[in-house]
Structure formats: C-alpha cells, structure tokens
C-alpha positions in Angstrom: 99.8 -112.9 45.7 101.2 -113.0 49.3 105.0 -113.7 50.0 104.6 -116.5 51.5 102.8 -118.0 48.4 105.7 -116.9 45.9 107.8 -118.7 48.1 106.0 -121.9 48.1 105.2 -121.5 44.4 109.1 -120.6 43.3 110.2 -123.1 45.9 107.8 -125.9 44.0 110.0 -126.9 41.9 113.0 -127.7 44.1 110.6 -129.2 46.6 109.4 -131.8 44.2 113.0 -132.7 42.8 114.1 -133.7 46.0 110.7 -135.7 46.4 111.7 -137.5 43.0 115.3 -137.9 43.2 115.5 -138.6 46.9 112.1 -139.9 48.1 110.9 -142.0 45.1 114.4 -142.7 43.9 113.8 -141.9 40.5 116.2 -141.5 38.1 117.1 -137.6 36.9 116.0 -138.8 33.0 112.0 -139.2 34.3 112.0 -136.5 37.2 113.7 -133.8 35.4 111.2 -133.5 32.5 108.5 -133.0 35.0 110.4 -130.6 36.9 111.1 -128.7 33.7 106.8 -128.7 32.9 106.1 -127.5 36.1 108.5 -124.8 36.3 107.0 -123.9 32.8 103.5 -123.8 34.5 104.6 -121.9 37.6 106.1 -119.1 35.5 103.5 -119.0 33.0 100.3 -119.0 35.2 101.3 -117.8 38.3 104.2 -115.4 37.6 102.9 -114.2 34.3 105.8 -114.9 32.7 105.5 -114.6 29.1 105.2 -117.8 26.6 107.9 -116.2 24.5 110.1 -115.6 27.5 109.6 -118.8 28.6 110.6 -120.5 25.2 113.7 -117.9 25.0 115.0 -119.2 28.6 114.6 -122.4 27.6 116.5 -122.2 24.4 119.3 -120.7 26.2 119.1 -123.1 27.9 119.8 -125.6 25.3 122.6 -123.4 24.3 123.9 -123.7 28.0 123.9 -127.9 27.4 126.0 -127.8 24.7 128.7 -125.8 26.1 128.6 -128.5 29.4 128.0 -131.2 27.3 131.3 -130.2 25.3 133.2 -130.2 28.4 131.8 -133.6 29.4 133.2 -134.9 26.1 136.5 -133.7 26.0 137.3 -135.2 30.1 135.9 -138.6 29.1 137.8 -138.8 25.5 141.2 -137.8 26.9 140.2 -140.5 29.8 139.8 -143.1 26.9 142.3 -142.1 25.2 145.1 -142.5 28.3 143.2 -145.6 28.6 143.9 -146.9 25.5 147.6 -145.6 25.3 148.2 -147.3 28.6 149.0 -144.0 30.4 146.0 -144.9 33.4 147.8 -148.4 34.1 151.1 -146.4 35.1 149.3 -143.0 36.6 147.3 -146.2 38.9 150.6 -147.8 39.6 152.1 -144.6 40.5 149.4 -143.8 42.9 150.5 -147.3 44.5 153.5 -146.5 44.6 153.1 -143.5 47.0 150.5 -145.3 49.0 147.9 -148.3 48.2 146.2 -146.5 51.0 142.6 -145.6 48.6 142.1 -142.7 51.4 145.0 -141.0 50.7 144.7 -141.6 46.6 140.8 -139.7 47.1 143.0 -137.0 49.4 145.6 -136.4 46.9 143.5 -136.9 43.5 140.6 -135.0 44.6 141.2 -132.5 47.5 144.0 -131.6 46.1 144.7 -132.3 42.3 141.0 -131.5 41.9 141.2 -128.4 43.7 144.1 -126.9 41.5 141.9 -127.4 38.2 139.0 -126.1 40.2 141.0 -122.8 40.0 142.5 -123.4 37.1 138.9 -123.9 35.3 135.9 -124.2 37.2 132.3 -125.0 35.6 132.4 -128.3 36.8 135.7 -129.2 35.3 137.7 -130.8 38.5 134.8 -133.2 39.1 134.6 -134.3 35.1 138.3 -134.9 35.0 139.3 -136.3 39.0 135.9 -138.5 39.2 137.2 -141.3 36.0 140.5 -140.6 37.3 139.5 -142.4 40.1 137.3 -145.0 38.7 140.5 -145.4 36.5 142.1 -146.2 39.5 140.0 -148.2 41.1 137.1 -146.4 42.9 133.4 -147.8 42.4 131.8 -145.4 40.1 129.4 -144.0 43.0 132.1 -143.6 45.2 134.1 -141.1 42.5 131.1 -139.2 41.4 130.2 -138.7 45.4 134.0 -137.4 45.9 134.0 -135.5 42.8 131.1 -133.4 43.6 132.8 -132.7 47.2 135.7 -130.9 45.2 132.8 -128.3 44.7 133.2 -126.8 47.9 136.2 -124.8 49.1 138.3 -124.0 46.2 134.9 -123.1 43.8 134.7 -119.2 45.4 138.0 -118.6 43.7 137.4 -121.4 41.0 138.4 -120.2 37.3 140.7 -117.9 37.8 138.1 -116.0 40.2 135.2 -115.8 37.9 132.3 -116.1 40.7 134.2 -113.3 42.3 135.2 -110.9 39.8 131.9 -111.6 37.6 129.5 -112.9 40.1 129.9 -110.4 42.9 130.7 -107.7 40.2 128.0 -108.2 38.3 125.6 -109.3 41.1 126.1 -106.0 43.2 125.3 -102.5 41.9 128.5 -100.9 41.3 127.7 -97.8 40.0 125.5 -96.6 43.4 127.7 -98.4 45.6 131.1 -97.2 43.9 129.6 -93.5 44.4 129.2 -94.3 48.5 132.4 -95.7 48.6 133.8 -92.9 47.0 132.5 -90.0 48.9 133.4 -92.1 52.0 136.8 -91.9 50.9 137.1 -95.7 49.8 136.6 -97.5 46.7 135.3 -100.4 45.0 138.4 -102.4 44.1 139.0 -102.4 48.1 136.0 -103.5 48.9 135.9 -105.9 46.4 139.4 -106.9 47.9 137.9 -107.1 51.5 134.9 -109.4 50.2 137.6 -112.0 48.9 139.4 -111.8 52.3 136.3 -112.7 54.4 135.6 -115.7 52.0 138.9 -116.8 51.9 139.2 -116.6 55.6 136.0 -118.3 56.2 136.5 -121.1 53.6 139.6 -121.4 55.3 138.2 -122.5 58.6 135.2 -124.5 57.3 137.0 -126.2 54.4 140.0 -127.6 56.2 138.0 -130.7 57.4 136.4 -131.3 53.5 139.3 -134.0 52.8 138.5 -135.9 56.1 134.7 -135.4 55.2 135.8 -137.4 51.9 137.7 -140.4 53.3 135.2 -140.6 56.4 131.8 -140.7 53.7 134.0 -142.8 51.6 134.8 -145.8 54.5 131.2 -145.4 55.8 129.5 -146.5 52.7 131.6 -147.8 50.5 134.0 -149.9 53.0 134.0 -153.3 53.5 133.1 -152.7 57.0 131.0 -149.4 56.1 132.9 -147.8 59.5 133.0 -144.2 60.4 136.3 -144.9 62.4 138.4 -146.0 59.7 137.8 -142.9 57.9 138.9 -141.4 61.4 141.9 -143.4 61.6 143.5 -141.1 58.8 142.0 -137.6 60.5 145.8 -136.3 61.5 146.8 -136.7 58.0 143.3 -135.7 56.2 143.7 -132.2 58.5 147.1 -132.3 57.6 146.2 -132.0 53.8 143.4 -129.8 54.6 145.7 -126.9 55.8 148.6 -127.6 53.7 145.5 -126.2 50.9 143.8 -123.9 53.1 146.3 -122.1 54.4 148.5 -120.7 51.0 144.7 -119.8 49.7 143.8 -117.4 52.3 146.9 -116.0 52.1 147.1 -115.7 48.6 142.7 -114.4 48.8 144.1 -111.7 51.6 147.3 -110.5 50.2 146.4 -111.1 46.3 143.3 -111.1 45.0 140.5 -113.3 44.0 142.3 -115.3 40.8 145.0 -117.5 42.5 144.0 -119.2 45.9 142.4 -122.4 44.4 145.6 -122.6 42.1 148.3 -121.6 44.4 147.0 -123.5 47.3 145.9 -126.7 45.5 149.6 -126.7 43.7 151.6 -126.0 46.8 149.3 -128.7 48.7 149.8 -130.8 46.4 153.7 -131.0 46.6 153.6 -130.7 50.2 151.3 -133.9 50.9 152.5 -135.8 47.7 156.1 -135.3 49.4 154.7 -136.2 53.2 152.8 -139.5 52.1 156.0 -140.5 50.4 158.0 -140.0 53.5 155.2 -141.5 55.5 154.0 -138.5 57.5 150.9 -138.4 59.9 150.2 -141.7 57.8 147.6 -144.4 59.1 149.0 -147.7 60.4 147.0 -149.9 58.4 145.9 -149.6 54.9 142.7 -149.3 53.7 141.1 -150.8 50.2 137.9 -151.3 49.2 136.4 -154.8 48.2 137.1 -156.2 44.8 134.3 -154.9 42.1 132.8 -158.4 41.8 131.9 -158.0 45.1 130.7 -154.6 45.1 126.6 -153.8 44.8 125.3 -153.1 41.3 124.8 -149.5 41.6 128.0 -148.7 42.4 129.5 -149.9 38.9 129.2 -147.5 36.1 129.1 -148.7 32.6 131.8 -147.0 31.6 134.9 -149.7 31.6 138.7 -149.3 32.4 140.1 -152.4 31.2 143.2 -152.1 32.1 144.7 -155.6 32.2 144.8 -155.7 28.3 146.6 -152.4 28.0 150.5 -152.7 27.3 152.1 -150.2 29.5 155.6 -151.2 29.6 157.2 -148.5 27.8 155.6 -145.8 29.3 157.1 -144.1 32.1 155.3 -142.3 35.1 156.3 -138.6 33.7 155.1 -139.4 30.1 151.9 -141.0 31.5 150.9 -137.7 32.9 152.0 -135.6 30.9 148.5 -134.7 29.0 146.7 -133.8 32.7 149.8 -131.3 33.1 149.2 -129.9 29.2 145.5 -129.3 30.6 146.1 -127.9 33.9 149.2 -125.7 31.8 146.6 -124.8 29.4 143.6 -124.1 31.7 145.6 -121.5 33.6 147.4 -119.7 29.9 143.6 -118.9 28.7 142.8 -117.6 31.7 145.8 -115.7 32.4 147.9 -114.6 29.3 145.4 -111.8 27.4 147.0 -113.4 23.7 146.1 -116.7 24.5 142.7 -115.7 26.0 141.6 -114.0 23.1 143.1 -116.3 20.6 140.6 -119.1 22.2 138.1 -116.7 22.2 138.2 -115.4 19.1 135.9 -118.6 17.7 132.9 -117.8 19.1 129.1 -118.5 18.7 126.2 -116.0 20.2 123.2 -115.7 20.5 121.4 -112.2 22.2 118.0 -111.2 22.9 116.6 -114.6 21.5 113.5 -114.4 20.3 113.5 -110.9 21.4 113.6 -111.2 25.0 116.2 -108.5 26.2 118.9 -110.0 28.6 118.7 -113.6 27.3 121.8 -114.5 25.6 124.2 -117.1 24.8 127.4 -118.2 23.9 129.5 -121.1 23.0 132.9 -120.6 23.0 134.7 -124.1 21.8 138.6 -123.5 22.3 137.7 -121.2 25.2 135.8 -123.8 27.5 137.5 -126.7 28.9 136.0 -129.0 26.2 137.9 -127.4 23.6 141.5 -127.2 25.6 140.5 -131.3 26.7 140.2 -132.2 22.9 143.7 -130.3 22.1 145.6 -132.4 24.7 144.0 -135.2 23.5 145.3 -134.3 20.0 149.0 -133.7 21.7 148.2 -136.7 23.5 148.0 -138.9 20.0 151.3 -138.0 19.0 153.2 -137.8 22.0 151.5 -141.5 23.1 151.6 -142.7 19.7 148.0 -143.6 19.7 147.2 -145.8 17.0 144.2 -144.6 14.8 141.9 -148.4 15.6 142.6 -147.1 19.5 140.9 -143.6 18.9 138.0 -144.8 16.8 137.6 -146.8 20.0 138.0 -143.7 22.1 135.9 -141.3 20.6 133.2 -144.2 20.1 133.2 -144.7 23.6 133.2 -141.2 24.9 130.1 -140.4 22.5 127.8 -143.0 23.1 128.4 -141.8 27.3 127.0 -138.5 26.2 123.8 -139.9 24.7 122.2 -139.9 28.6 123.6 -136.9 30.3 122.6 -134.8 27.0 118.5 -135.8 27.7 119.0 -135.1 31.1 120.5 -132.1 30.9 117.6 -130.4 28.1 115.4 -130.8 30.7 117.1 -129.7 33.2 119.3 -126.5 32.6 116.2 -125.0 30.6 114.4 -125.2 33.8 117.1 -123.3 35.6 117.3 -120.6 33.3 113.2 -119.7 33.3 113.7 -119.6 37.0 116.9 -116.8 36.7 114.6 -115.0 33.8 111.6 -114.5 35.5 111.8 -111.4 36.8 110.4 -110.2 34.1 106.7 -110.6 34.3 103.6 -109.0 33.8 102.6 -109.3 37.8 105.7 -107.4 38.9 107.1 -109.8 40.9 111.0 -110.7 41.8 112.5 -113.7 40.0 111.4 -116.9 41.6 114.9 -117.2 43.8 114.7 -113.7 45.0 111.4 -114.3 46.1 112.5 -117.5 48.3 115.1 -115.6 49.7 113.0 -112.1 50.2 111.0 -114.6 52.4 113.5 -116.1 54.5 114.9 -113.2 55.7 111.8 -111.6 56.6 110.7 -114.3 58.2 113.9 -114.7 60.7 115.2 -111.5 60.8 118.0 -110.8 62.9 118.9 -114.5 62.9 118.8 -114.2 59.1 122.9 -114.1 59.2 123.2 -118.1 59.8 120.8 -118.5 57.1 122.9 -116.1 54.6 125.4 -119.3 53.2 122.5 -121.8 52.7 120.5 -118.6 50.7 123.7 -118.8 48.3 123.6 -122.6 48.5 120.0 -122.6 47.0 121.0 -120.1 44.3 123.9 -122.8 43.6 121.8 -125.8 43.9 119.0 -124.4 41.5 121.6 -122.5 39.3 124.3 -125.2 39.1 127.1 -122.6 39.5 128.8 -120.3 42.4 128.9 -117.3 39.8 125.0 -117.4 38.2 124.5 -117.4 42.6 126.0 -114.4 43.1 125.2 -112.7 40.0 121.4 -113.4 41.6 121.4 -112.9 45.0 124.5 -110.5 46.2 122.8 -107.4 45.9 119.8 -108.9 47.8 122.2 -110.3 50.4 123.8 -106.6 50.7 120.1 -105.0 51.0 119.3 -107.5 54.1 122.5 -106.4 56.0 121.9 -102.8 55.2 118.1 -103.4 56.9 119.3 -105.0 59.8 122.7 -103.1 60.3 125.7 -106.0 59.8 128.6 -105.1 57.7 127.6 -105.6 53.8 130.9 -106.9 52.8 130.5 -109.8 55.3 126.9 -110.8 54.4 128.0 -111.0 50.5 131.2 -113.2 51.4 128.4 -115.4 53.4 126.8 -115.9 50.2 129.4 -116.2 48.1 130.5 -118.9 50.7 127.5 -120.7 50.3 126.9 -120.1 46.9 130.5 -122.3 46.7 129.1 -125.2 48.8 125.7 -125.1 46.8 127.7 -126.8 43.9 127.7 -130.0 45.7 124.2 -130.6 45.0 123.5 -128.9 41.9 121.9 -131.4 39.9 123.2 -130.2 36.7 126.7 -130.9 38.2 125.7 -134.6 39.2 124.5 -135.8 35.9 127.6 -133.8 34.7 129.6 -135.9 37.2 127.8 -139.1 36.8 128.3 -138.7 32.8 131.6 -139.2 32.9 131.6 -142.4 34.6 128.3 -143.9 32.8 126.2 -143.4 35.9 123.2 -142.0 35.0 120.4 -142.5 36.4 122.2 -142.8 40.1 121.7 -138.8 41.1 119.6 -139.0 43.6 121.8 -141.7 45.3 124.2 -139.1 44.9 122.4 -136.1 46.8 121.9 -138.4 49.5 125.3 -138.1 50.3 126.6 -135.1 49.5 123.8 -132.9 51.3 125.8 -134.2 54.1 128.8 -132.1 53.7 127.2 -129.2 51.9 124.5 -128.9 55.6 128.0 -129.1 57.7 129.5 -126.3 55.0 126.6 -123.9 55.3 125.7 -124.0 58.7 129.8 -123.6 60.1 129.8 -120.9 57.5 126.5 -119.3 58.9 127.3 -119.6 63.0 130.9 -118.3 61.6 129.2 -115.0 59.9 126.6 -114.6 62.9 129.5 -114.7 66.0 131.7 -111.9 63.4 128.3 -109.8 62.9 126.7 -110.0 66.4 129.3 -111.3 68.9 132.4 -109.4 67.7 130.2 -106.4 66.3 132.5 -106.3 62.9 130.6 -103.6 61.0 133.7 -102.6 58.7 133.7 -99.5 57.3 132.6 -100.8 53.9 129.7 -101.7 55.0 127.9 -98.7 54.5 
C-alpha cells in the first residue's frame, strides 16, 4: 500500500465526520456509529489489524467512557445541586454585581476561572464545570458549550498539573536513546524537558493572549442581538487586558518553574487581577452588552437542561457561602494532584484492566476518587451539609443529572472506541504505522521544509481524533522530533510545536463536545458546535506554526538540544 493511500485510508474516518457533523448536520448519536464501523473496517481489512485487537481497543474504549462519563456526572450534580440550594441565584447576582456586561462574565468565568481548573484538572473538566455555570447564569446553551470548548486552548499544555507535559512528551519521546545523547553532550533530560515547556509556554503566550477577545467577539457575532463583530471589538482593550494578566504569570512560571503550575498560577493571579479591574471599572466598555431574552432566542440554542431560578429561595445565602463548593473543588483538584498522601489516598481505589483480551499494551483504568468525578461528588456531599440541602431537593438533583447522561453515554460508546482502534493499530500484520502516524509521515514528506507551519495542526489532529493534548503527544512527539532531526531545526522546538497544537486540537475533539454539550442537555448540536470553534483552533495553529517557522528558519534557533 502506497503512503499516500494510508493517508487517505487512516484520514477516512475524520474526513467523513466532518462530512456528517458539519455538511449533513447530523447529529453525533447517528454519525458516530458509522464512524466507529468504518474505522472497524479500515483497520480490519486494510491495516490487518486483528479482530481481537480491534474488540480489545474498543472495550477499552468503553472503559475510557465510564471514567468521562463519571466526570460528566459529578459537574452536572453539583450544578443541580447549587441549583436547588439556591447557591447559582446568588453566584448570578454576584456576577451582576461586578458587571451585567455578559462579555466580561464569559472573560472572567471562562478565560479565567476556567483556565485555573484547566490546570488544576484537565480531561475536559473546565468546560464540564464553566459551560452550566454559564447557562446558570444566563448564557443560551450553544453559546456556553462554544465558550467552554475555547477554554481548551492555552492553559490545556500545562492542564492537570502538567500531565500532557510530563506524561505526554515523556512518554511520547524515547528517553532512554535520547537521555544517552544528551548525556554524552554534557546535557540532560530534565533540561531539555525544561526547555520544551519554555518554548510552549512562550509560544502559547503570544498566540493565546487574544483567546478571551476571540470569545466575546464569536460570542456577539452569533449569539447578539445584532450578531456584530464590532461589539465584541468594543471590549478588545479589556479582553487583551485579561488575556495578559493570564498569559504573562504562565510563561513565567513554564520558564522559571516547570510544567505543573502555569495554568494554575496564571489563571488564579488573572483572576484577582481582572475580577479587581472590572470592579474598579478598568479598560471597561462604555455600553453594556446582554443577549436577548430566551423566549426570543432560536430553538437550538436552548438546552434541555433547566435552571429555574426564580423558584429558588436564596435569601439567606451569602455570596462567600454560595461559592464555596467550586472553591472545595478547585482546593481539592490541586491537593490530589499535588500532596503525594492525598494522591495516593484517592488512588488507592482503583479498577484495571491490562492486556485485555490478550492484546499487549491495551489497558485501562478507572480511578473513582482520583478523577474529577469522584472529587465533584465529595463537594457535593460537603455541599449537602454546609447548604443544608433537603433530601426531596437531591432526589431531584441526582434525578436530573442522570437522565442528562443517558445521551452523551450512546454517543460516546461509539465514539471513544473508535479513537482507541485508531491509537492501537500499529500493531498489524501489514507492518504499517498506526493510522495517525501514517497521516502525519505523509504530510511532512509531502511539504518538506515548509513542514514547520504544519507541525501545530499535526498535534491538533492527534487532539482532534484523540480527544486529549497528552494521548497527542504520547502519539506523535517522537515523530515530530524525527522530522526536525531530517530536515535540521532544533528538536525541542518542533515537539513544543506539537505540543502547542496538540493543546488547541482540544477545541474540536468531538469527544470533548458531547462531553460539553452533556452538561447542558445539548446533544445532538456538535456539529453546530465545530462550526465555530474550528475558527479559533485554524487562528491557534497557524500563528503557532508561522511562529515556529520565523524561530527555525528566520532566526536559525537550532539550540543545543536539538541534537
């Protein structure tokens, strides 16, 4: 089989998702299943892929749903349950009371609340927690889930605690031959590790300051009244503003500390700087803008899952109480990640699975206090007492927050499986490379020395068919460090490329949408939701690329990592 043909075959499936979701408009339940056959098909027939290899990926897989669809549940339960203890009516009036500006609420909830839980968790977590926040207060469903999956950009490099960093690059690169060239060039691997999280700091720095403005400027445009570009614009010195007062503490904190804090130190020193300026009305837009009431706004933009807040009672709850349980979860989210007691005391319940049905490689675990899911349901079991939630309202609650699950779990069978025979199938009685490393083997033949501005959209694909920044990397580092080794460009900077891209990949993995949309009961809306967000994620690769390529070729940076 030529290259060329692997490509088209391993590209197949992607090709004709996007020709479901975006060209036919068909909901993810009825394309994904048929994306999931074909996959099948492709790695059966044409990359001799065995059966049992094929039914092992896909039961990981399944394994892989549970642990997302756990996570799912616990975000929408604690939203119910705030809902119910009247907690969102006073977190929504506080948000009024720093501005009734919606532009500066997606700013401040999103950019830069999201961001901090980004780092603080990852996996899709900010987007699952920030996107009913907003619907909570206010937002049409469509609108949340499109600003919610735009949180998956700049802070997801360094997103739980560093994990696509310190597991993706580590475990995507060979260490052990590369460690040895380091060493006998009097280096090491930690430091150029160290100088990989510099170069994606720094360039997620530059790209990612004008995300928030990307948010309010998508958000006016087609979910304003007057669906206007410019009054997205009109807030552009205070949506820059917030951009660096992130961007800035987490490339210092990539260059001068590692990999594990800039999403967390930047999103939590951005977010006392901005909360403090929009108080004091600094940079702040001269009108204020709102979106139409929801009786006039188009069906699709309405999820079905309801915040009824004018029958909740919220008088006795003050602002600091209300938000108490999101500060228990970002509190928690950073102790497991950080404290080695705690980590291993949520780790110690664990359920694995290895080499199923034989197939070496192809594991699985679910870790239920560990992920986000579990640490969600704790708070909302602190949340009960310190709320005083009566037992009627949390029947209600949990009710609610199962029967949203019901669509995003069919979905997601389909769906995840499919990913995971595309990772496997490198194993395979033709001897070829696993269906993504094939794409990508292609691409960079093909263009060669201009290869460099395609090397963040290469990570973006892994992302996008991979639904994570990490499973990326793991994937396609070591390819990315082969190509700049061929053509001669500094092998730290390529991988930071892809780990770059990898990031902004997360903005249209489809796994993450229906993940996303879940949480608000908008299934069935993804490909409405790609439409948008490929917007951002083409501006995020390409800056990122053109960045890279003036580094490699312009300023000649071949650092002596590189090897």
């Amino acid at each position: 089989m030529t290259p060329g043909l692997q490509a088209l075959l391993a590209f197949a499936p992607i090709l004709v998702t996007a020709i479901l979701l975006l060209g036919f408009r068909l909901p993810a339940r009825t394309a994904m299943p048929a994306v999931y056959a074909l996959t099948a098909g492709i790695a059966i027939f044409a990359w001799e892929v065995s059966f049992n290899r094929v039914l092992a990926s896909s039961l990981q897989g399944l394994v892989i749903t549970i642990s997302v669809l756990w996570i799912i549940f616990g975000a929408i339960l604690l939203l119910n349950t705030l809902k119910h203890s009247g907690a969102i009516t006073k977190i929504k009036a506080g948000f009024v009371g720093i501005t009734p500006d919606q532009r500066i609420q997606a700013i401040i909830v999103a950019w830069l609340f999201g961001s901090f839980i980004e780092g603080a968790s990852g996996f899709g977590t900010p987007a699952a927690i920030a996107a009913p926040l907003m619907v909570a207060i206010g937002f049409p469903a469509l609108a949340a889930v499109m600003i919610g999956m735009m949180i998956q950009s700049t802070p997801v490099s360094f997103g739980a605690v560093g994990t696509p960093i310190l597991i993706g690059v580590n475990r995507g690169l060979d260490t052990e031959a590369l460690g040895a060239q380091l060493v006998s060039n009097g280096s090491s691997w930690d430091s150029f590790l160290q100088l990989i999280t510099s170069e994606v700091a720094i360039i997620h720095a530059v790209v990612g300051t004008l995300i928030p403005l990307f948010m309010v400027v998508m958000m006016t445009r087609f979910f304003g009244r007057n669906k206007s570009w410019s009054e997205g614009l009109q807030v552009a010195p205070f949506a820059i503003f917030a951009g660096l007062a992130f961007t800035v503490p987490y490339a210092f904190t990539g260059v001068f500390l590692g990999p594990e804090f800039p999403s967390l130190l930047g999103g939590l020193v951005g977010l006392a700087i901005v909360t403090t300026a929009a108080k004091a009305g600094f940079l702040m837009p001269k009108n204020t803008w709102q979106f139409a009431s929801p009786d006039k706004w188009p069906v699709e933009w309405a999820g079905k899952l309801e915040i009824k807040l004018d029958k909740v009672d919220a008088k006795d709850m003050s602002l600091v109480k209300a938000w108490v349980p999101y500060v228990l979860v970002a509190l928690l989210l950073v102790l497991s990640r950080t404290n080695d007691t705690i980590k291993a005391l949520s780790k110690s319940i664990s359920l694995g699975f290895s080499n199923i049905l034989g197939e070496a490689g192809i594991g699985a675990s679910i870790q239920p206090m560990y992920l986000p899911g579990g640490i969600l349901v704790l708070v909302v079991l602190a949340t009960i007492l310190i709320h005083r939630v009566s037992l009627k309202n949390m029947v209600e609650a949990v009710g609610e927050s199962s029967r949203t699950l019901l669509g995003a779990g069919f979905v997601l069978m389909f769906t995840i499986p499919m990913v995971r025979i595309l990772i496997n199938s490198g194993v395979n009685a033709a001897d070829l490379s696993s269906m993504p490393v094939a794409m990508a083997r292609y691409v960079a033949d093909t263009f060669g020395g201009m290869y460099t501005v395609f090397a963040p959209a290469i990570g973006a694909l892994g992302a996008f068919i991979a639904g994570s920044n990490t499973v990326s990397n793991m994937m396609l580092s070591q390819f990315q460090f082969g190509v700049a080794e061929a053509l001669g460009f500094s092998g730290a900077l390529m991988v930071a490329m892809q780990a770059v891209g990898a990031a902004a990949g997360n903005m249209i993995a489809i796994h993450n949408v229906v993940a996303a949309s879940a949480t608000v009961g908008l299934l069935g809306r993804e490909g409405a939701t790609l439409r948008m967000t490929i917007i951002p994620t083409l501006y995020y690769v390409l800056f990122a690329g053109v960045l890279g390529t003036i580094a490699l070729t312009v300023f000649g940076i071949t650092d002596p990592l590189s090897l």
